[in-house]
Structures are given as structure tokens and as C-alpha cells.
C-alpha positions as CSV (number, residue, x, y, z in Angstrom):
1,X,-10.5,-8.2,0.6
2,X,-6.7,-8.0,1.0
3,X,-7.0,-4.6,1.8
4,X,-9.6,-4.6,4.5
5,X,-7.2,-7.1,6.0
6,X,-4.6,-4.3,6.9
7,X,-7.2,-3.0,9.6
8,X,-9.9,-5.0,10.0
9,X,-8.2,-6.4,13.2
10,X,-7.2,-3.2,14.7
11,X,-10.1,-1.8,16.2
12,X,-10.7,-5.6,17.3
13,X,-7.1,-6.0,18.6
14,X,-7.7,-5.8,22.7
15,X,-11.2,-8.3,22.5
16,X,-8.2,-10.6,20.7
17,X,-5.9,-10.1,23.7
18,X,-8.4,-10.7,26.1
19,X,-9.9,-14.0,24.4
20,X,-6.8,-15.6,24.1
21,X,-4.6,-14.5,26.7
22,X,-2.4,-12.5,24.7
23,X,-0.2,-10.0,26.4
24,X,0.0,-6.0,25.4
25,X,3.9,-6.6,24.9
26,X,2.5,-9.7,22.0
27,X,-0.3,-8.2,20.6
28,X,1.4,-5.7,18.4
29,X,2.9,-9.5,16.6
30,X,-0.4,-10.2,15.4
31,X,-0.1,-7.2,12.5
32,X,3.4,-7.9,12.1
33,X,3.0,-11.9,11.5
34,X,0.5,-10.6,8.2
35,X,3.3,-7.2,7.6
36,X,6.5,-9.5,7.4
37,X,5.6,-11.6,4.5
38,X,3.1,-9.8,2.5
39,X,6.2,-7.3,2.3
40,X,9.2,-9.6,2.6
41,X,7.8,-11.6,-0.6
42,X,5.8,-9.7,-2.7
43,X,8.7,-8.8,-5.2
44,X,10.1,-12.4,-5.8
45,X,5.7,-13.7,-5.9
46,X,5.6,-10.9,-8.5
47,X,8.2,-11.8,-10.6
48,X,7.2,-15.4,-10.2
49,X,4.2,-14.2,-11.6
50,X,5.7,-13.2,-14.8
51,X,7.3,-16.9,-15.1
52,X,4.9,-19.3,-13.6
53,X,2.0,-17.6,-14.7
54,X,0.3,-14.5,-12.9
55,X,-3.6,-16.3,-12.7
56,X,-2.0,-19.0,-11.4
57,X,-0.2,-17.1,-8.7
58,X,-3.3,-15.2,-8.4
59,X,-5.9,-17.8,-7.5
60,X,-3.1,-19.8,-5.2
61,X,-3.3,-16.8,-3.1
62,X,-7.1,-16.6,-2.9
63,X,-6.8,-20.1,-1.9
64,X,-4.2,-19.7,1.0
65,X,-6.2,-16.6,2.0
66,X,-8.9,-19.1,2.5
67,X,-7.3,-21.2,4.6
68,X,-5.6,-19.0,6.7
69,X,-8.7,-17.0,7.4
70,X,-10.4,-20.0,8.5
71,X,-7.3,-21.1,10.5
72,X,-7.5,-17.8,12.5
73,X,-11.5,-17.5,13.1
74,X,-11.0,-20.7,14.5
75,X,-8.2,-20.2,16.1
76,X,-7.9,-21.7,19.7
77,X,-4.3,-20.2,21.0
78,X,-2.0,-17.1,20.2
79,X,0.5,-19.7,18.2
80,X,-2.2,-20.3,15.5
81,X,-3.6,-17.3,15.2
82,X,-0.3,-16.1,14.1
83,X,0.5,-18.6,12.0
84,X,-2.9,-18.0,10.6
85,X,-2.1,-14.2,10.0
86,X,1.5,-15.5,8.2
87,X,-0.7,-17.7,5.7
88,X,-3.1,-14.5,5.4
89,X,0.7,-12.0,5.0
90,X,1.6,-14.5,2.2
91,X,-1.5,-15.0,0.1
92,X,-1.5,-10.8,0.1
93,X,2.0,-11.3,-1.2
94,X,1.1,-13.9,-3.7
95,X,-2.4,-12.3,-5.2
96,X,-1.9,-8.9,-4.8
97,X,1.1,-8.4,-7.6
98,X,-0.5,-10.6,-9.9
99,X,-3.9,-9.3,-10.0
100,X,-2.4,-5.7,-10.1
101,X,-0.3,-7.8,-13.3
102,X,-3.5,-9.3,-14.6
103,X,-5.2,-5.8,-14.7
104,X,-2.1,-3.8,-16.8
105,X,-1.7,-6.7,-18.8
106,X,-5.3,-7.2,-19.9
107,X,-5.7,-3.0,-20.6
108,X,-3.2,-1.1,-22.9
109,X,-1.7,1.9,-21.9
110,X,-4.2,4.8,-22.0
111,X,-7.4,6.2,-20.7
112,X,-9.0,2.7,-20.1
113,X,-6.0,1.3,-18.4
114,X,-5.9,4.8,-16.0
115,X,-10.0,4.0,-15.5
116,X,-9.1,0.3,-14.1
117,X,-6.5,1.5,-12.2
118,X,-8.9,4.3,-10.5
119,X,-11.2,1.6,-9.2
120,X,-8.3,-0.6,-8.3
121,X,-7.4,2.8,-6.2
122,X,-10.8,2.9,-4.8
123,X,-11.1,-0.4,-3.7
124,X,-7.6,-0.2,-2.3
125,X,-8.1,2.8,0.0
126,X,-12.0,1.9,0.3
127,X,-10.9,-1.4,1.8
128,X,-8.9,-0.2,4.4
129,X,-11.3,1.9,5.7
130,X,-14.1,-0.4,5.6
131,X,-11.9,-2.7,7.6
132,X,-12.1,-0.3,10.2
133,X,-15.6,0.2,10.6
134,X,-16.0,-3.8,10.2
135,X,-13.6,-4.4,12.6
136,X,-15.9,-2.1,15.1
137,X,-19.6,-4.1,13.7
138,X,-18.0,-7.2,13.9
139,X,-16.2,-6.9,17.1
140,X,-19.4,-5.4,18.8
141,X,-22.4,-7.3,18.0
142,X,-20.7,-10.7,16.7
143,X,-16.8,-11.6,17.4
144,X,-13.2,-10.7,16.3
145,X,-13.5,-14.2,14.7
146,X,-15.9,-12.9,12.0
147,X,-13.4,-10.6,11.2
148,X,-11.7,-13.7,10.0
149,X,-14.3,-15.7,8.8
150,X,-15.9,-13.1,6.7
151,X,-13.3,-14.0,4.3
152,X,-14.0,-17.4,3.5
153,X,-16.9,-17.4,1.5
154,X,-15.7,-14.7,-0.6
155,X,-12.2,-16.0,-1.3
156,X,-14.1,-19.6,-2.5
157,X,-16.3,-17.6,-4.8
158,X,-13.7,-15.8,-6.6
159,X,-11.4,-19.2,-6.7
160,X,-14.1,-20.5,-8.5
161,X,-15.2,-17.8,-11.0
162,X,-11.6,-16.2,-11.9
163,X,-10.8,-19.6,-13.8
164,X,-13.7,-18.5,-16.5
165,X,-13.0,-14.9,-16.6
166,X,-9.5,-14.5,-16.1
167,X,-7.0,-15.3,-19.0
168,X,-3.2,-17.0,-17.6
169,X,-1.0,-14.3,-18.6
170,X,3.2,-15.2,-18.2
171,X,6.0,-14.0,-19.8
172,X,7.0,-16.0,-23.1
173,X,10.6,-17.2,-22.8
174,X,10.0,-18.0,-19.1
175,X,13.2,-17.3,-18.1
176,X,15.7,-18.9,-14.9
177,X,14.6,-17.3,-11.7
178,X,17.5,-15.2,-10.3
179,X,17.9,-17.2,-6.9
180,X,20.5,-14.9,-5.7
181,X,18.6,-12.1,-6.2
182,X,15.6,-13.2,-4.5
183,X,17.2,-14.7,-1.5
184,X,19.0,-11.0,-1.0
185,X,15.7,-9.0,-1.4
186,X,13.6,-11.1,0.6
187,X,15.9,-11.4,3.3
188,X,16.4,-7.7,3.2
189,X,13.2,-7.0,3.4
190,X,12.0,-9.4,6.1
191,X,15.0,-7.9,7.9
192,X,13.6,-4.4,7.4
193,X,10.1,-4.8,8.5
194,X,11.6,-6.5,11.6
195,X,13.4,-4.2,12.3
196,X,11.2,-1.2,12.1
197,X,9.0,-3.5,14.1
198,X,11.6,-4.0,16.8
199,X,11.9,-0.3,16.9
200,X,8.3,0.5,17.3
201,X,8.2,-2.3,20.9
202,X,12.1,-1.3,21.8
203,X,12.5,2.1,20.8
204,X,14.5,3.4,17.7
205,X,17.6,3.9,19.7
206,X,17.7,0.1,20.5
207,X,20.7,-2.3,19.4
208,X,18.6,-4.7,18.5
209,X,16.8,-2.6,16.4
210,X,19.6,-0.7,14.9
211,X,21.2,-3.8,14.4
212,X,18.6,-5.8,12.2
213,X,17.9,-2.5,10.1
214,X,21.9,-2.3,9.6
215,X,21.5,-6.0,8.1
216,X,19.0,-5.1,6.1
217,X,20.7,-2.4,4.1
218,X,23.3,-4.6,3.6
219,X,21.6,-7.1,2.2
220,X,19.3,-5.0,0.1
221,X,22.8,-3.0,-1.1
222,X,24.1,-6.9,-2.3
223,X,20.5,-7.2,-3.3
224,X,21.5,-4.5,-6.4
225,X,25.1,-5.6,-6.8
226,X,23.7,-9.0,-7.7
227,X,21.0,-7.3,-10.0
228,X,23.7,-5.5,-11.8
229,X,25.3,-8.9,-12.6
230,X,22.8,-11.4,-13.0
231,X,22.2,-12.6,-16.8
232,X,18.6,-13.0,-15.7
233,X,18.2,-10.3,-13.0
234,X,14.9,-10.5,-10.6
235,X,14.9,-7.1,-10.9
236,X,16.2,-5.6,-14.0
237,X,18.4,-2.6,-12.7
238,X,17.6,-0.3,-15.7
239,X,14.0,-0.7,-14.8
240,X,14.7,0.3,-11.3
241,X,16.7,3.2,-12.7
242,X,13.6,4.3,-14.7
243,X,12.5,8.0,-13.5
244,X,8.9,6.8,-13.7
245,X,10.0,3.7,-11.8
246,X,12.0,5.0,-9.1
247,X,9.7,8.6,-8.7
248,X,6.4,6.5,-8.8
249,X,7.5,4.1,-6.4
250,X,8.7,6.7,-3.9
251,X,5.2,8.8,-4.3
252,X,3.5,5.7,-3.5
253,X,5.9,4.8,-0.4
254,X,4.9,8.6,0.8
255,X,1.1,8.0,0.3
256,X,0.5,4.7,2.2
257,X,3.3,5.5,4.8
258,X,1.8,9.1,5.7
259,X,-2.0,8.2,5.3
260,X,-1.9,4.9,7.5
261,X,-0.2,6.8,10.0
262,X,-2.6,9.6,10.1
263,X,-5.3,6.8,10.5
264,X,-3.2,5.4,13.1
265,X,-3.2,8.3,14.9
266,X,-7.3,9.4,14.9
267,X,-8.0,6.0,15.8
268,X,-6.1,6.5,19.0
269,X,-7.9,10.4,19.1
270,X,-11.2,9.0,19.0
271,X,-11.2,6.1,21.0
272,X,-8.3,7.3,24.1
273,X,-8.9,11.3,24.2
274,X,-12.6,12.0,22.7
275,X,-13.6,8.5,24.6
276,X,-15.9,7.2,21.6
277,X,-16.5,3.5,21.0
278,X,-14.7,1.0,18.4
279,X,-18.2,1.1,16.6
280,X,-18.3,4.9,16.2
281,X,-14.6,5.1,15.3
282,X,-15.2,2.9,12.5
283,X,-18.4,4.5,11.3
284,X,-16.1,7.7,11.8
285,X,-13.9,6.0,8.5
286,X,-16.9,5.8,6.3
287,X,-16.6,9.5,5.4
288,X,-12.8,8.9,3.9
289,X,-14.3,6.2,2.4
290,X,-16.6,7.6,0.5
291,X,-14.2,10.4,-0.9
292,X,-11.8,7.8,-1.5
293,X,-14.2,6.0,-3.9
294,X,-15.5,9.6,-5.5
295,X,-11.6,9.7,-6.1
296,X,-11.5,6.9,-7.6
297,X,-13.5,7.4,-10.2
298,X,-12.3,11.4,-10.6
299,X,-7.9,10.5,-10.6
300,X,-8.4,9.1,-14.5
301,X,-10.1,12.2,-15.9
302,X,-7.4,14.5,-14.1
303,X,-4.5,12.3,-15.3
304,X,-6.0,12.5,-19.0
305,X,-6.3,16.4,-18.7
306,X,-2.7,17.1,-16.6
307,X,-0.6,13.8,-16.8
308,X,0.5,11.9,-14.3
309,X,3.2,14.3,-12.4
310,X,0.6,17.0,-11.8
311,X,-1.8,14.5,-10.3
312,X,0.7,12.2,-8.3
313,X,1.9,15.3,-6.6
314,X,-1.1,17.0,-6.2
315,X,-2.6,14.5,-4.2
316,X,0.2,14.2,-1.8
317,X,0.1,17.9,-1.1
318,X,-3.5,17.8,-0.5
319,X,-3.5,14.6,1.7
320,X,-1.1,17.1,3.4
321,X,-3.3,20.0,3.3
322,X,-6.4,17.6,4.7
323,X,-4.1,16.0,7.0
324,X,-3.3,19.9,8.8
325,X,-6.4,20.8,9.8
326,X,-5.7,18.6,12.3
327,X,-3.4,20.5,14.1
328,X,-6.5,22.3,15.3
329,X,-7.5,19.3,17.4
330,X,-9.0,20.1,20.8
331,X,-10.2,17.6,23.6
332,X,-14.2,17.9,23.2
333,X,-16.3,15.9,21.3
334,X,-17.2,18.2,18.8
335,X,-13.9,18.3,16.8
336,X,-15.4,15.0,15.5
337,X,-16.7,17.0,12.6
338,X,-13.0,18.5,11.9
339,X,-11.6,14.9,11.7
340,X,-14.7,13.9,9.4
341,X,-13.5,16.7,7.2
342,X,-10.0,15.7,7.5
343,X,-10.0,12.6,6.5
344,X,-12.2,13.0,3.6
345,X,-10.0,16.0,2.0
346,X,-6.9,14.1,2.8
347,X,-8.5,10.6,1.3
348,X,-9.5,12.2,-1.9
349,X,-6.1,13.2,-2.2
350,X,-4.8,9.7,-0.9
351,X,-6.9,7.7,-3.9
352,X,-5.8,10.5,-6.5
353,X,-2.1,10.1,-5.7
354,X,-2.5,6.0,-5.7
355,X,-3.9,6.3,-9.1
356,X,-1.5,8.3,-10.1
357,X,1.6,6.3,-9.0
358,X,0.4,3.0,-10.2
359,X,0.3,4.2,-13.6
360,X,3.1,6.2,-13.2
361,X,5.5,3.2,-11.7
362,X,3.8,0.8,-14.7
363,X,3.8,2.7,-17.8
364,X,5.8,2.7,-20.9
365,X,7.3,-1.1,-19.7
366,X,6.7,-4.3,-21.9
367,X,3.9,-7.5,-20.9
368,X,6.7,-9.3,-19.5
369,X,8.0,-6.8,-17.6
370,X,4.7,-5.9,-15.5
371,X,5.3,-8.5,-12.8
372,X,8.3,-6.8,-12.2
373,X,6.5,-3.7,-11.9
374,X,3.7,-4.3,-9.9
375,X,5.8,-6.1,-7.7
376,X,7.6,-3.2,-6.6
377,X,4.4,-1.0,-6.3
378,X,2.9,-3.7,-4.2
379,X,6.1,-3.8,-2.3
380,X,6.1,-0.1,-2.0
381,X,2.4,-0.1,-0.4
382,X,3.1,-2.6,2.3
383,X,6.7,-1.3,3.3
384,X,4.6,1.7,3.6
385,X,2.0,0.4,5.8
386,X,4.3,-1.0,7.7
387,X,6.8,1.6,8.2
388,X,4.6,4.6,8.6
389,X,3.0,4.2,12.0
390,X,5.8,3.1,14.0
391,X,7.3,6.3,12.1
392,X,5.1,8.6,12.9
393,X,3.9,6.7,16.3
394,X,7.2,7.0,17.9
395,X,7.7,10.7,16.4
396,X,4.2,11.6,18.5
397,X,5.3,9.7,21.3
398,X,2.6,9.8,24.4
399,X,-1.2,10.5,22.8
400,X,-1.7,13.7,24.5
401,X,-2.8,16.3,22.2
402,X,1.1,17.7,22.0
403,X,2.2,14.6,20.7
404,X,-0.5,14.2,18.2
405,X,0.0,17.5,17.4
406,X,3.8,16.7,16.8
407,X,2.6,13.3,14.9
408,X,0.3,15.3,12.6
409,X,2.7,18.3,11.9
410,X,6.4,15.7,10.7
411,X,3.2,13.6,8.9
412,X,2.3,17.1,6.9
413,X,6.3,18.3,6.4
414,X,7.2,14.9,5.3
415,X,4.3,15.2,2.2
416,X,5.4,18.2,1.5
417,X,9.3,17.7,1.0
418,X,8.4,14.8,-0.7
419,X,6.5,15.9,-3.1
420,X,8.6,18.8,-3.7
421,X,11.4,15.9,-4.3
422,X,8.8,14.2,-6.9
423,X,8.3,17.1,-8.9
424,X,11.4,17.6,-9.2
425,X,12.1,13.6,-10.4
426,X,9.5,13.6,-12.7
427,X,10.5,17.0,-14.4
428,X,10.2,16.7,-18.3
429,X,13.6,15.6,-20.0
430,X,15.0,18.0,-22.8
431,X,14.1,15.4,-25.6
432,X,10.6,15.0,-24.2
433,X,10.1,18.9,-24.6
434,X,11.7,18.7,-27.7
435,X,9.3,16.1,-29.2
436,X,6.1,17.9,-27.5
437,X,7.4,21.2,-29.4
438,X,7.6,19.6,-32.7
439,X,4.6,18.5,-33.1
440,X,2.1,21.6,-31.5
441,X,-0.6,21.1,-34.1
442,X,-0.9,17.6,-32.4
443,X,-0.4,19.2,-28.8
444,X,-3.7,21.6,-29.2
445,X,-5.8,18.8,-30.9
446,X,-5.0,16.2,-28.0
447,X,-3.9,17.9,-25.1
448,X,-4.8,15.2,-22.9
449,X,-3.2,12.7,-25.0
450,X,-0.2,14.8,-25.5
451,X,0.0,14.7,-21.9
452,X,0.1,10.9,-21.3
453,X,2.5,10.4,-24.0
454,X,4.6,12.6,-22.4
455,X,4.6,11.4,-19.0
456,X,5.1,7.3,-20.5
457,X,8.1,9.6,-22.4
458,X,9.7,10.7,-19.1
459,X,9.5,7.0,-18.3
């Protein structure tokens, strides 16, 4: 549900405009009002999480998701609509760590953890495509405000059943909440996403723009000297320092930031130069979709047979391979199938590399450090999503073929140097070798164990 939300309203975006008067120079505001505090918060909710109590946190986002989707399918004027898409930003922020804490807390590390994860991936990157082609049904045969509305019924059923299926889970010394530290963060990242966002309407050269990014990396910079201080840090620094931590995080970052822009881009494609309607772009998505369920289920059996490092990096490179054939691009019609084709290559690497980081950024850390963890790989998905089309968009400039060309080719370097980075971050540490070499007998009876245990080593 929170994931279809990141693109439901895109394709529905200009029926929104004209209903209720919104400008082309606002309408942009109606993503960022859900992208500035499902971003901005999600570390301190996930940490909160660990303290307060992560089903607790959980359902009050289902409940505020509730609410806010009703608020904007009803919505009579552009000022509560977009408070409607803050409440709808903030419940992402407040459910989204905590059921990705529920899920590592409920399965130990292993096989069966890696196989909840792969469905958590699916659903993820199944989500946001679905959105799409919702956003196109809806839209055409009903009304943007069912894009809103859809949501209600669903968020009430799962506030009612996840009392009696889901345990509360919280750390056990509930520790003091770092304010500091989570008045620097948040700010810092508000200020980020804001700023990229005043980038993407003013252009990247603009002082404004320059000038609230500058703020954030100040305050995200006093953000760690707190950290490094605190007796009870938000953010434990020597988690952030972790290899797994740090290199997991960044995969992740490279995933949602490179494949949201890519969709970004071939919804422009399809609907401005090949002229097709918001109903056959979204069915267009369903193909991606489908691979990115297959992968899903497939990332968990290629972690237990080559680890984590092989698999997080493999997928970026091939949702950069996927993601090249589109340099081929031509005007007519017909390169419909090459997008189909695409997208589906580069979404089955997309779900693999998900997979991949989300165990990689949460493995080998205690219970009461998960919140913590998912929090930054939640963070690290919606900085991602919010960063990577404006990115990208503004790299590609004017949507002639030239400039989606140019979009498409910095999309494909940047998975390639990163990845090359990643590999390089997550390379085994000499006692890591050392401990896999002294035990071979153990190696060649459980190589696929011997694997895992060596990428939570790394960690």
C-alpha cells in the first residue's frame, strides 16, 4: 500500500491540476508534500520504534494513512489535498521502518529471514508499479480520488487484524531518546529533500537551491558530531561505520534513485513522444512488475548460493544492463516492445538488488538495534525516490530523444561506478578469509551457509 503511493498519483497528476485549479508551477508540491516527511522522519519513527514499541508505531501509521487518504479523496481545494499528502508522507514514515523492524525481528538471521525479505522486495517494487497502472484505471474510468480512497478500506482492515497477529516488539531498557540528534537529522533531511526539490522547479544552479542543500549538509555533518557524543546516540556511529551498514545503504540509495528515474523517464516516452494513453502507460508497468515479483521470490536462493555482495551488485549492473537497451530508443510505436523488455530485465535486477541490501544493511546487528537499521534503509529508499528523478530529470533536460538518450546513458554509468564502488566496500576482510580457510571441511559441506556467515562476518 505505501509503496503504490509513490506513483499512483503520477499518471493522475494533470486530471488533479485540472479539478482543482492547481497550477503546473504547484503541482510538482503534491509529490513533494508525501517525499518531505516520509524521508525527513523516517530515521527518528524508526528508532522510536525500538523505544516505544515497533507494532505500536506500526498500526499508528496505518491509522494516519487512513485518514489522510480519506482527507485527500475528499479533498475540495489544493490546501487539503496537500496537507492530506503530508499525513499520507508521515504514516509512510511511521509504518514503513517498523514493519520492515517487525519482519527482522520476528525471523532470525538465515534463509527464512532472506525469504521474507524477497517478498518484502516484491511487494515493494510490485507496488510501485502497480501504482502506475492504477493510477491510469483509476484516473480513466473512475477519478484521481479513488486513487485516494482505495486506501481506506484496506488500511482499516489491517488496523484491525495486525493487533492478533502481530507481537509488540521494543527494545528492553528503553532507553532516553537522543533529542539532539533527532532534531539535527530531521532537519537535515527535510532540508535536503527541499532542496533537491527546489532544484528540480529552479534549476540546480539556483541560490535558493544551493543554499538550502548547503544547510543541509551542515546540519546532517552536526547530525554525526552529536552521534559521536551522545551517551544514548539516535544513531549509534559504529553502526553507521559498519561495512554492511554503510555499503548496503549506498546499494540501496543506487537502486531506488536509478530505477525511479528510469521510470520517470519512460513515463514521459510513452505518454509525450510515442503519444500512448495514461491507461496503456500503466498497463505498460505490468511487465516490470511481474519480473519484479519472479525476483522476489528468486534474490533468496541466489544470496544462499553466492552471499549477499555477489547478489547486491549483480543486480545493479543488470538494472544497468536492462536500463541500456534503451539507448536504442526511436520515435515509432513499435519500440514499445524494447521498453517492455527493458524494464522487465532491469526490474528483475531492481528486486534482486533490494533483497540483497536489506539484508545486507540488517544483518549481523542485535533485536534492539533493528529499528535503527531499518530506519536507515527506509531512509535510504525515499531519499532515493526523491533524489533520483530530479537527478536524472534535469541531467536529460528537454524530452527529445537526445535528452532521454543523455538521461538513460549518466542513469547506466552511475550503476556501474557504483557498483564497482560496492564491490569494492564489501570485499572480504583478512580475518574473514582467514576463518573461511580454517574451517574448508565445513566450506564444501555448506557452501551456501559458509557464504552467509561470511557476508554477516564482513558486517
Amino acid at each position: 500500500m505505501l509503496s503504490i503511493d509513490f506513483s499512483i498519483l503520477n499518471v493522475a497528476l494533470p486530471e488533479i491540476g485540472r479539478d482543482l485549479h492547481i497550477s503546473a508551477a504547484t503541482l510538482p508540491w503534491v509529490a513533494t508534500a508525501f517525499a518531505l516527511p516520509s524521508a525527513g522522519f523516517t530515521l527518528l519513527f524508526g528508532r522510536l520504534g525500538d523505544l516505544a514499541g515497533r507494532r505500536r508505531l506500526f498500526l499508528a501509521g496505518i491509522v494516519l494513512l487512513a485518514a489522510g487518504s480519506l482527507t485527500g479523496g475528499l479533498a475540495p481545494s489544493p490546501a487539503v489535498l496537500l496537507g492530506a499528502r503530508v499525513a499520507q508522507g508521515l504514516a509512510a514514515a511511521l509504518a514503513i521502518p517498523s514493519a520492515l523492524g517487525l519482519l527482522t525481528t520476528s525471523f532470525a538471521e538465515g534463509p527464512l529471514r532472506e525469504r521474507v525479505l524477497g517478498l518484502n522486495g516484491s511487494l515493494l517494487a510490485g507496488g510501485f508499479t502497480v501504482g502506475a497502472l492504477l493510477g491510469g484505471v483509476l484516473t480513466d474510468f473512475l477519478s484521481w480520488r479513488w486513487a485516494f480512497l482505495i486506501n481506506v478500506p484496506i488500511a482499516v482492515a489491517i488496523a484491525i487484524a495486525a493487533p492478533a497477529v502481530i507481537a509488540e516488539s521494543r527494545h528492553p531498557q528503553r532507553p532516553r531518546l537522543d533529542v539532539p540528534g533527532a532534531v539535527t537529522v530531521t532537519s537535515g533531511l527535510l532540508a535536503l529533500v527541499y532542496g533537491v526539490t527546489l532544484a528540480r522547479q529552479d534549476g540546480w544552479g539556483s541560490a535558493s537551491a544551493l543554499g538550502t542543500l548547503a544547510v543541509s549538509g551542515v546540519l546532517l555533518a552536526a547530525f554525526f558530531v552529536v552521534e559521536r557524543h551522545s551517551s544514548d546516540p539516535l544513531a549509534s556511529v559504529t553502526v553507521l561505520a559498519r561495512p554492511s551498514v554503510k555499503w548496503g545503504n549506498l546499494g540501496g540509495l543506487t537502486i531506488f534513485s536509478m530505477g525511479s528515474a528510469v521510470v520517470y523517464l519512460m513515463t514521459l516516452y510513452l505518454q509525450g513522444t510515442l503519444g500512448y494513453s495514461p491507461l496503456v502507460t500503466g498497463l505498460a508497468f505490468a511487465v516490470p512488475g511481474v519480473a519484479a515479483v519472479v525476483a522476489g521470490t528468486v534474490a533468496p536462493r541466489v544470496i544462499g548460493r553466492i552471499g549477499t555482495r555477489f547478489t547486491l551488485v549483480g543486480g545493479i549492473l543488470l538494472q544497468g544492463a536492462g536500463f541500456a537497451t534503451l539507448l536504442a530508443l526511436g520515435s515509432q510505436r513499435a519500440w514499445l516492445v524494447l521498453v517492455l523488455a527493458a524494464l522487465g530485465i532491469g526490474f528483475f535486477g531492481h528486486v534482486s538488488g533490494i533483497v540483497a541490501y536489506t539484508v545486507t544493511a540488517t544483518s549481523g546487528l542485535p533485536a534492539d538495534e533493528q529499528g535503527l537499521a531499518t530506519g536507515l534503509t527506509t531512509m535510504t529508499q525515499l531519499v532515493g525516490l526523491t533524489i533520483g528523478i530530479p537527478v536524472i530529470g534535469a541531467i536529460a533536460g528537454t524530452m527529445s530523444l537526445a535528452g532521454l538518450h543523455r538521461g538513460i546513458g549518466t542513469d547506466v554509468a552511475l550503476n556501474a561506478v557504483f557498483a564497482a564502488a560496492i564491490w569494492a566496500g564489501l570485499r572480504p576482510r583478512g580475518r574473514t578469509v582467514q576463518a573461511v580457510h580454517a574451517a574448508p571441511a565445513a566450506v564444501s559441506a555448506t557452501p551456501a551457509a559458509s557464504v552467509r556467515s561470511a557476508d554477516t562476518a564482513r558486517g
